[in-house]
N, CA, C and O atoms as a GROMACS GRO file, in nm:
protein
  460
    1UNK      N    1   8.921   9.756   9.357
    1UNK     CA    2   9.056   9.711   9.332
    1UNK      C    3   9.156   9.778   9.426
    1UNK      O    4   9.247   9.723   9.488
    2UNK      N    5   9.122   9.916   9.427
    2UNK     CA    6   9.233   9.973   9.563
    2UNK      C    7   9.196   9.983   9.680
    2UNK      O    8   9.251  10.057   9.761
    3UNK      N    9   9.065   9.885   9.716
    3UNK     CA   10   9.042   9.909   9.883
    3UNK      C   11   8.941  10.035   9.888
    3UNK      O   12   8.894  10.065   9.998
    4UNK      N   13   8.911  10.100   9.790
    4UNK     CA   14   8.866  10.204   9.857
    4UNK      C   15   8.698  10.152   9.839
    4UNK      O   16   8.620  10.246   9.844
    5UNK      N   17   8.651  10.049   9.824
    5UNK     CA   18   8.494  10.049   9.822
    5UNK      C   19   8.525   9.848   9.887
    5UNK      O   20   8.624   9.778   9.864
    6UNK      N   21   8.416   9.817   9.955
    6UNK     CA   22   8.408   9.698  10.027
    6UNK      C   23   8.328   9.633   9.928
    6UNK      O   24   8.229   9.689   9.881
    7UNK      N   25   8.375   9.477   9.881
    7UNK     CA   26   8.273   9.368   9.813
    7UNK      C   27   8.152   9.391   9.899
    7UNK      O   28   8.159   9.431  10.015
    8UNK      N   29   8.045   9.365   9.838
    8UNK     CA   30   7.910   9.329   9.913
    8UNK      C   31   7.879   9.184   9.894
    8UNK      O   32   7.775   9.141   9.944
    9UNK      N   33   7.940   9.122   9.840
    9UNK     CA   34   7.964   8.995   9.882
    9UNK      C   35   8.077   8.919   9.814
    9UNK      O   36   8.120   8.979   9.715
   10UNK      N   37   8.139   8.797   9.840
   10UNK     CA   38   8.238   8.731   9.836
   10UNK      C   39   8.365   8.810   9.950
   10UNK      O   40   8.356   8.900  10.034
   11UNK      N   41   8.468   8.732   9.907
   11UNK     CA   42   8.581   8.792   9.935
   11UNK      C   43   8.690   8.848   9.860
   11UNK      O   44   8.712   8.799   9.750
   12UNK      N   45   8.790   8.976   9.918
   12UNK     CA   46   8.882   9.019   9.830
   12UNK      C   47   8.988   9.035   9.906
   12UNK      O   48   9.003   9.124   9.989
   13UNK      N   49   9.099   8.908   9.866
   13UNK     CA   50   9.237   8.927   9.910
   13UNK      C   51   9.343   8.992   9.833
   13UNK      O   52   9.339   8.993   9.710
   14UNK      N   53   9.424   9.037   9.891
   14UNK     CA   54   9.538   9.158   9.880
   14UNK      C   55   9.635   9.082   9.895
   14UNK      O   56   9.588   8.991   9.963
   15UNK      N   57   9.799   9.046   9.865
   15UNK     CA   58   9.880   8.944   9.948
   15UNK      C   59   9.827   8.864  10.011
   15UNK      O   60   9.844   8.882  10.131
   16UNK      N   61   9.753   8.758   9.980
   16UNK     CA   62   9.724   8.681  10.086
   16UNK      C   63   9.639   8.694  10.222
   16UNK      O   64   9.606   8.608  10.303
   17UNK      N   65   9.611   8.858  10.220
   17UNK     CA   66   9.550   8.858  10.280
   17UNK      C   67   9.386   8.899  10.289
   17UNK      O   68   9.347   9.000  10.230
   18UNK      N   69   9.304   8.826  10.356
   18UNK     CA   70   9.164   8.864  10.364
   18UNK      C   71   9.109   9.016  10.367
   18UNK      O   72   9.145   9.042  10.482
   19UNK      N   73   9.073   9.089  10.340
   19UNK     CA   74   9.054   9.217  10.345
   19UNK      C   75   8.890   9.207  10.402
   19UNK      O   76   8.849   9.305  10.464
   20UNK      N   77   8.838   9.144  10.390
   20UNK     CA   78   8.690   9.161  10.429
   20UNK      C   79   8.654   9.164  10.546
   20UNK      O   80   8.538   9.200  10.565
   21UNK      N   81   8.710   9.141  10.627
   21UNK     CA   82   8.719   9.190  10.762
   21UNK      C   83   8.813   9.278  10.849
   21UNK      O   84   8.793   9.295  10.970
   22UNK      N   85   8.931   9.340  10.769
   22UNK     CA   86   8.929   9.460  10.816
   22UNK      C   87   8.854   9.572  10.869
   22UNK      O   88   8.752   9.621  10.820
   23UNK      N   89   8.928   9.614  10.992
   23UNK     CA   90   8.864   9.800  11.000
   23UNK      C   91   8.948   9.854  10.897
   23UNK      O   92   9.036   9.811  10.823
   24UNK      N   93   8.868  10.008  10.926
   24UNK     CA   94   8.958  10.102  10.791
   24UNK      C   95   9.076  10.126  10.844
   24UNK      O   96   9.169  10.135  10.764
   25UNK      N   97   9.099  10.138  10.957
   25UNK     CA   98   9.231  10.166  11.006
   25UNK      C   99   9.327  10.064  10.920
   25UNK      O  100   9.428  10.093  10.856
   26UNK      N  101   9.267   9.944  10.938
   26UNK     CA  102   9.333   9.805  10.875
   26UNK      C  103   9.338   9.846  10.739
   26UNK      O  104   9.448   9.825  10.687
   27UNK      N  105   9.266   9.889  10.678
   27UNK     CA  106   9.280   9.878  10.493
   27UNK      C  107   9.362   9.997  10.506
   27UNK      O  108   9.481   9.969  10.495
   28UNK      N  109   9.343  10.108  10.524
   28UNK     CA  110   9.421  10.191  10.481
   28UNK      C  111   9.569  10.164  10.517
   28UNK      O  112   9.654  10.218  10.446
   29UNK      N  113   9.608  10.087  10.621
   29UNK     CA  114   9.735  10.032  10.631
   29UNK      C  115   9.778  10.022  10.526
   29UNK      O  116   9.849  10.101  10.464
   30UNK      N  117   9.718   9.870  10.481
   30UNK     CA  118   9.723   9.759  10.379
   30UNK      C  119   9.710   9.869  10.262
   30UNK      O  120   9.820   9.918  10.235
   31UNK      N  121   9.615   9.913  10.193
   31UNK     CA  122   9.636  10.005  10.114
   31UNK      C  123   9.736  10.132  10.092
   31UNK      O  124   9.754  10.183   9.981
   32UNK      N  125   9.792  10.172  10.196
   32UNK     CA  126   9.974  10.237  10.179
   32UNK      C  127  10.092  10.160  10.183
   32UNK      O  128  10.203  10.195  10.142
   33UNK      N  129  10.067  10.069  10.227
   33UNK     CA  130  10.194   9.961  10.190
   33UNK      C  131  10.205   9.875  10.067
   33UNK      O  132  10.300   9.826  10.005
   34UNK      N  133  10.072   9.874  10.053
   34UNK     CA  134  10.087   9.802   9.932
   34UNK      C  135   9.996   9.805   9.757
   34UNK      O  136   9.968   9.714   9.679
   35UNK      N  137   9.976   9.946   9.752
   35UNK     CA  138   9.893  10.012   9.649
   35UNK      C  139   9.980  10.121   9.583
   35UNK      O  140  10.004  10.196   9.677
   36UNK      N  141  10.017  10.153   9.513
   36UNK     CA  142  10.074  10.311   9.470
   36UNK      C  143   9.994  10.381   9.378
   36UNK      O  144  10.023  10.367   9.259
   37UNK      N  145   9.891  10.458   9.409
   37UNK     CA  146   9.806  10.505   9.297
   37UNK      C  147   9.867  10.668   9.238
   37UNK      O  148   9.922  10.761   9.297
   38UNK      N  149   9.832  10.646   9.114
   38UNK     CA  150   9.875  10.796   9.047
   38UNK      C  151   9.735  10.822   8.993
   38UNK      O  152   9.691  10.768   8.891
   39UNK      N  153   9.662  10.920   9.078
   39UNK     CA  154   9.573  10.972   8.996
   39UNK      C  155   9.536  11.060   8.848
   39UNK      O  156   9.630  11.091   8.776
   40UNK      N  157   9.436  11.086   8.820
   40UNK     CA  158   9.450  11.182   8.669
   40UNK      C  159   9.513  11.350   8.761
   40UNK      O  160   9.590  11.417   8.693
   41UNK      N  161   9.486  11.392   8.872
   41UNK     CA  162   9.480  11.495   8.900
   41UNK      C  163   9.585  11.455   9.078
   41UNK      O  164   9.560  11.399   9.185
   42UNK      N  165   9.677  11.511   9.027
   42UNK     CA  166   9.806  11.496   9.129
   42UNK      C  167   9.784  11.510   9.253
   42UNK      O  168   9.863  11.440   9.318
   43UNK      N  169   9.699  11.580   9.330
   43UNK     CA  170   9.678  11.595   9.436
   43UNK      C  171   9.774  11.630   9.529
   43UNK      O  172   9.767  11.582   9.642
   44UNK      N  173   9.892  11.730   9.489
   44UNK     CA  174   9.983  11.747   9.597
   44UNK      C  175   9.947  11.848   9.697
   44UNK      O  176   9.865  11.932   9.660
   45UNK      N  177   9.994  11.858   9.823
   45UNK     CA  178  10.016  11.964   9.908
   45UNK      C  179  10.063  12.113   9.892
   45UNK      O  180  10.147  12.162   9.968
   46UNK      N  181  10.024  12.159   9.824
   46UNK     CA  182  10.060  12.302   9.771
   46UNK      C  183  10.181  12.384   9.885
   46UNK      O  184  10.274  12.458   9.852
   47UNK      N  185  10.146  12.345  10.008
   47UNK     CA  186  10.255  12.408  10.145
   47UNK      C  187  10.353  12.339  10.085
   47UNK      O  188  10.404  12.407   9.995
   48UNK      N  189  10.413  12.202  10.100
   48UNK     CA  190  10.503  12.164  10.098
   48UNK      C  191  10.568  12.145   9.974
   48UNK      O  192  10.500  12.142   9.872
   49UNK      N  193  10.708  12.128   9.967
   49UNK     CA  194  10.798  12.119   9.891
   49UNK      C  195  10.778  11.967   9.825
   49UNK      O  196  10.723  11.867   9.870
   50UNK      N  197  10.847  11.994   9.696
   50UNK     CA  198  10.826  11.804   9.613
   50UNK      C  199  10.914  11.669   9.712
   50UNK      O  200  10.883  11.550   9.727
   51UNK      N  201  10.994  11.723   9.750
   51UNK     CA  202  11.048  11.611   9.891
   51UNK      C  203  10.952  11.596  10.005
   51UNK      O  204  10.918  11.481  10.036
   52UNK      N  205  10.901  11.704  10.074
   52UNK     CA  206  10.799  11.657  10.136
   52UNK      C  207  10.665  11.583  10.099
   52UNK      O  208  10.597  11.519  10.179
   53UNK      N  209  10.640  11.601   9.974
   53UNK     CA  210  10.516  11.548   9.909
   53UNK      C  211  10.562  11.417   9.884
   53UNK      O  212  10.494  11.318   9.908
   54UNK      N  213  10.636  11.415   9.853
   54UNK     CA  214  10.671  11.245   9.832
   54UNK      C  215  10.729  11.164   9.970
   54UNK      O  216  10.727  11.044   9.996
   55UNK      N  217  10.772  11.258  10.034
   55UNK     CA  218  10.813  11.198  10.213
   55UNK      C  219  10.656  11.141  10.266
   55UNK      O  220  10.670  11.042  10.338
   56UNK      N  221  10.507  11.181  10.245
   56UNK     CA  222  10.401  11.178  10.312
   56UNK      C  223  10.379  11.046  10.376
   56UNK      O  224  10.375  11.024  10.497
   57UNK      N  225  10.359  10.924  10.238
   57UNK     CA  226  10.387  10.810  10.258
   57UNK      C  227  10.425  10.744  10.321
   57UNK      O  228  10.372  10.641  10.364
   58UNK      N  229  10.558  10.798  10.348
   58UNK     CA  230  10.660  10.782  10.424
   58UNK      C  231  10.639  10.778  10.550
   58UNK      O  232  10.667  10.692  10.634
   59UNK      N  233  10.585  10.885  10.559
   59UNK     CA  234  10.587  10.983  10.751
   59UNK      C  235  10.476  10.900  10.756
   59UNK      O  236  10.480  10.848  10.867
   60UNK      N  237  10.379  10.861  10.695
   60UNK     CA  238  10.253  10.806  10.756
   60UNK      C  239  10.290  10.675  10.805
   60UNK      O  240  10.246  10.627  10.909
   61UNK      N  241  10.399  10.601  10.701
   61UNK     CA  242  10.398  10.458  10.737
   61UNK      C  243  10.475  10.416  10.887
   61UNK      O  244  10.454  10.334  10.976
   62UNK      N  245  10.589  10.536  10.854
   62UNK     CA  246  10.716  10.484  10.963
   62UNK      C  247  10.708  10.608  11.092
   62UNK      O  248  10.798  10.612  11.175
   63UNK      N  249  10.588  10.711  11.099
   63UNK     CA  250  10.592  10.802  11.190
   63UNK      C  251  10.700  10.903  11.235
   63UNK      O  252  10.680  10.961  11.341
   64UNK      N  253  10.822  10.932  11.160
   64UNK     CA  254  10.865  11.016  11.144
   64UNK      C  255  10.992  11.052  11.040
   64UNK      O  256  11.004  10.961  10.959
   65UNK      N  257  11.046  11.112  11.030
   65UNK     CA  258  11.103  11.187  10.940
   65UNK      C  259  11.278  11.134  10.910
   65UNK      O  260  11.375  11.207  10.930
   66UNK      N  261  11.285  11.030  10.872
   66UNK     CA  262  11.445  10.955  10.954
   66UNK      C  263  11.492  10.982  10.770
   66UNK      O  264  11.454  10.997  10.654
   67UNK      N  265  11.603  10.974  10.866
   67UNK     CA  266  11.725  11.071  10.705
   67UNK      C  267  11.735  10.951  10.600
   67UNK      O  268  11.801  10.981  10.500
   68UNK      N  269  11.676  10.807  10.602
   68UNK     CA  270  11.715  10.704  10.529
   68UNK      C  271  11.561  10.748  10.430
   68UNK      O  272  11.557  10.711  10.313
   69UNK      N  273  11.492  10.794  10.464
   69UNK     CA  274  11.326  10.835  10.413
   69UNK      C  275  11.374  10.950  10.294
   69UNK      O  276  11.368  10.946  10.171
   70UNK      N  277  11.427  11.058  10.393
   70UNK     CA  278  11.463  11.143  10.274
   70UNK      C  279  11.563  11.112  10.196
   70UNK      O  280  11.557  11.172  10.088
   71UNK      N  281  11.632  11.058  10.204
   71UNK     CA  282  11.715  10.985  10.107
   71UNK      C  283  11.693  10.989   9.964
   71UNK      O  284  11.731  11.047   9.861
   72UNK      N  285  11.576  10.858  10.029
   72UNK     CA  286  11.473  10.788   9.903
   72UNK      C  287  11.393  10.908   9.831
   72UNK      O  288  11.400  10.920   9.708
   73UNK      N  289  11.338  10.970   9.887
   73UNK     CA  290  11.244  11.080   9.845
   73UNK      C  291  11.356  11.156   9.736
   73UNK      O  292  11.339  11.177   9.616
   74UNK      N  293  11.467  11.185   9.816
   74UNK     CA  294  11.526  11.294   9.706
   74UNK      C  295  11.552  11.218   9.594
   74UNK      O  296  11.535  11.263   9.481
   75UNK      N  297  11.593  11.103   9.616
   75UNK     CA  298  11.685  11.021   9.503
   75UNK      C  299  11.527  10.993   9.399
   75UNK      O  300  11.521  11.034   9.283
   76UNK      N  301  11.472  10.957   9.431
   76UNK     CA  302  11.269  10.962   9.349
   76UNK      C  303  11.253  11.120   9.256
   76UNK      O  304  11.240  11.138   9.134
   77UNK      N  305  11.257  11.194   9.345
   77UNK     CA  306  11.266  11.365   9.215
   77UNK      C  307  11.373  11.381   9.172
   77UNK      O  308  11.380  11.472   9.089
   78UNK      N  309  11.507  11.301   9.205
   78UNK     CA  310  11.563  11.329   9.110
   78UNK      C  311  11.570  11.199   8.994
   78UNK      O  312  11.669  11.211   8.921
   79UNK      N  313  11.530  11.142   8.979
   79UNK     CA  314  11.515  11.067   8.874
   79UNK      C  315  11.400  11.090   8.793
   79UNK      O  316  11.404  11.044   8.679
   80UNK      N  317  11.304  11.149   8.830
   80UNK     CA  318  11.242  11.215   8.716
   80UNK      C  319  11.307  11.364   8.663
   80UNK      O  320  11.248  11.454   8.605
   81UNK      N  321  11.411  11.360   8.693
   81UNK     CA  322  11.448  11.477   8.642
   81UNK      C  323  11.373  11.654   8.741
   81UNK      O  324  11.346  11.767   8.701
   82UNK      N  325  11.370  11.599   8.846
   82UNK     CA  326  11.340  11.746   8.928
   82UNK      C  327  11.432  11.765   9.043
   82UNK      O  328  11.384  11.822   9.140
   83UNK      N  329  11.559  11.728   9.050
   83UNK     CA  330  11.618  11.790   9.137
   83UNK      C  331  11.588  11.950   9.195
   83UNK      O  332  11.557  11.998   9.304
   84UNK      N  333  11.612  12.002   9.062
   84UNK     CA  334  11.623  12.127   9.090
   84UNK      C  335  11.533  12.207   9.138
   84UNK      O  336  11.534  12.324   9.177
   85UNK      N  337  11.417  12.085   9.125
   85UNK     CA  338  11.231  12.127   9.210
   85UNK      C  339  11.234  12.039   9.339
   85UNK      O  340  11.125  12.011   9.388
   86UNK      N  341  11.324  12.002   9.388
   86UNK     CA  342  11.304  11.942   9.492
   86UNK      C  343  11.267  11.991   9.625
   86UNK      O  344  11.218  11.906   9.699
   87UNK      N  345  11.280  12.116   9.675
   87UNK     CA  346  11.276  12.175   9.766
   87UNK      C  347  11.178  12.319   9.753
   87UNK      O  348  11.129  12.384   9.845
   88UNK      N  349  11.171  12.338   9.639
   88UNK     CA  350  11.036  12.443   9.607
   88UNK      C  351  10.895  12.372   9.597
   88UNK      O  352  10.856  12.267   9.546
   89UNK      N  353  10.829  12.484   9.674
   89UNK     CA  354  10.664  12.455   9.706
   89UNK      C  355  10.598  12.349   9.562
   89UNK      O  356  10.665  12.352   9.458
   90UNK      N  357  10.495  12.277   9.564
   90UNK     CA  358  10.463  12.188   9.482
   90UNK      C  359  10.378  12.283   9.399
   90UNK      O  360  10.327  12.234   9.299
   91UNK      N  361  10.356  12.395   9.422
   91UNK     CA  362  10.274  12.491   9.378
   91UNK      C  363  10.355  12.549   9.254
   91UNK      O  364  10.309  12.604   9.154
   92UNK      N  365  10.443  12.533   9.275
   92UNK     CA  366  10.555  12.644   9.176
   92UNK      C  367  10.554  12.587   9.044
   92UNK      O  368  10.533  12.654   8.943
   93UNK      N  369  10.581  12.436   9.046
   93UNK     CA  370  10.642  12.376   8.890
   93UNK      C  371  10.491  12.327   8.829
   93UNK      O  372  10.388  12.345   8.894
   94UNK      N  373  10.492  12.278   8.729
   94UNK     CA  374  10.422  12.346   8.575
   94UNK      C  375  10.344  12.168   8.600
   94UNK      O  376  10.411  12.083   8.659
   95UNK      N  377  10.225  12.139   8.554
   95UNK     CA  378  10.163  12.091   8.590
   95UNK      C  379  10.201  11.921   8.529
   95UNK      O  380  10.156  11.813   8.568
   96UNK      N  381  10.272  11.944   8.452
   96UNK     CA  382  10.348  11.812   8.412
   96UNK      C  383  10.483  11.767   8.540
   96UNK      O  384  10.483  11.655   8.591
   97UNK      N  385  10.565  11.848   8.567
   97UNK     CA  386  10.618  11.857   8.682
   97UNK      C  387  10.570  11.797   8.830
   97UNK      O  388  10.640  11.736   8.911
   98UNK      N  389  10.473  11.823   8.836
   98UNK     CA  390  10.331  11.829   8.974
   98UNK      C  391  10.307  11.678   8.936
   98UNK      O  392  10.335  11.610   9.036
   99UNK      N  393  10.271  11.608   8.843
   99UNK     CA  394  10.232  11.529   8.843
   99UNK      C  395  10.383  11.392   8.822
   99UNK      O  396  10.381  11.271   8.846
  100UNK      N  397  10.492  11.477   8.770
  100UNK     CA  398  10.598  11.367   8.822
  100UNK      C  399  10.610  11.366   8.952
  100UNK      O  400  10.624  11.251   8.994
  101UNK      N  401  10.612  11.436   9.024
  101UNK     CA  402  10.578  11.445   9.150
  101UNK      C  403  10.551  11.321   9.201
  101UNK      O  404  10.616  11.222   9.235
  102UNK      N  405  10.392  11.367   9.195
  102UNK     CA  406  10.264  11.254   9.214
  102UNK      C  407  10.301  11.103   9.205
  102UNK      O  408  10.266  11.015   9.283
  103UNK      N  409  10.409  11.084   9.050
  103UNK     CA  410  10.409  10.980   9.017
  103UNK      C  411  10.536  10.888   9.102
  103UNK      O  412  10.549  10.766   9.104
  104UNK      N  413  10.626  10.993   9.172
  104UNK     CA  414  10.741  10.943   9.268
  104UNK      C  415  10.676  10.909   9.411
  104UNK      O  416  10.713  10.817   9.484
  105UNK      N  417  10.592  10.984   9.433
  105UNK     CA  418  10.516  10.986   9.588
  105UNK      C  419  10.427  10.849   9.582
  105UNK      O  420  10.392  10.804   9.691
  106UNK      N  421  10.373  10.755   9.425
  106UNK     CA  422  10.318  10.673   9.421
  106UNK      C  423  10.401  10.517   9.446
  106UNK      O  424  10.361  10.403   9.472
  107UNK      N  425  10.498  10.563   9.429
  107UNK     CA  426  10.623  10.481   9.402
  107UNK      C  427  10.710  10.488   9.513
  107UNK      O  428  10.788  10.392   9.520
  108UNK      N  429  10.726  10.620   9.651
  108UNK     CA  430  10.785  10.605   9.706
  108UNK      C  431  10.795  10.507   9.874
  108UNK      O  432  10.843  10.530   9.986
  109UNK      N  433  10.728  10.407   9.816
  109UNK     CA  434  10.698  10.306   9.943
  109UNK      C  435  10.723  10.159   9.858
  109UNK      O  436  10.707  10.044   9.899
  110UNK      N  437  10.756  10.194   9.762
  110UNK     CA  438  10.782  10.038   9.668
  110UNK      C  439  10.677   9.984   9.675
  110UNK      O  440  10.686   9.870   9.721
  111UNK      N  441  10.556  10.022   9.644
  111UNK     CA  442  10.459   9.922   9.648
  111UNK      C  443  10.436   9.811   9.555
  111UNK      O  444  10.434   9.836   9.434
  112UNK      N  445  10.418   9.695   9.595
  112UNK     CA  446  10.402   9.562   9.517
  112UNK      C  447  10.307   9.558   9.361
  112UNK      O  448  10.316   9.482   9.264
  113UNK      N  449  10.212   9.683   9.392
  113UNK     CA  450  10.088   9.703   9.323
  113UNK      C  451  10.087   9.856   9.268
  113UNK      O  452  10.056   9.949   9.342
  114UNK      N  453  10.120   9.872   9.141
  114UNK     CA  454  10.069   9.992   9.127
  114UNK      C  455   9.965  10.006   9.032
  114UNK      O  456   9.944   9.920   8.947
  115UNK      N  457   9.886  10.130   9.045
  115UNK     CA  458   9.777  10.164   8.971
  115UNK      C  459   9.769  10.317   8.944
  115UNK      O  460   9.676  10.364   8.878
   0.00000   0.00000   0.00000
């Protein structure tokens, strides 16, 4: 369902589009633009701050760091209520915290699809 395992047979379209002949380069595109997964176990970057963890997405899709990105990112922790964690390491806040996180960084590309 999220791209991450290939049909062994038929086909599986995404938007309209064919996925079965993608490279991975191709799915994983297609799968950051248009998937937002929140796992059971948050998976953040412990170096970086909750704005950068939720910028990742971001930086991967559009290749760098443009002030309309962080914007979004800040305005995302702070609506779960973490402003005030916005800029401290992802390591610091309490594991419910970590995982609002998670759940803004899933969300911060608007994806069509979330899971």
């Amino acid at each position: 369902m999220g791209l991450l395992d290939r049909p062994t047979s038929g086909r599986l379209f995404l938007q309209g589009q064919d996925t079965s002949h993608l490279d991975d380069h191709a799915i994983t595109r297609l799968r950051g633009r248009s998937i937002g997964f929140i796992l059971q176990f948050h998976h953040l970057l412990p170096a970086f701050t909750a704005t950068e963890n939720v910028l990742l997405p971001m930086y991967s899709a559009y290749g760098e760091r443009l002030p309309v990105l962080v914007h979004r990112a800040r305005e995302l922790v702070a609506r779960v209520g973490l402003t005030d964690r916005a800029d401290r390491l992802a390591s610091n806040p309490s594991g419910g915290q970590q995982q609002r996180v998670a759940i803004v960084r899933a969300l911060a590309m608007d994806p069509p699809l979330r899971s």
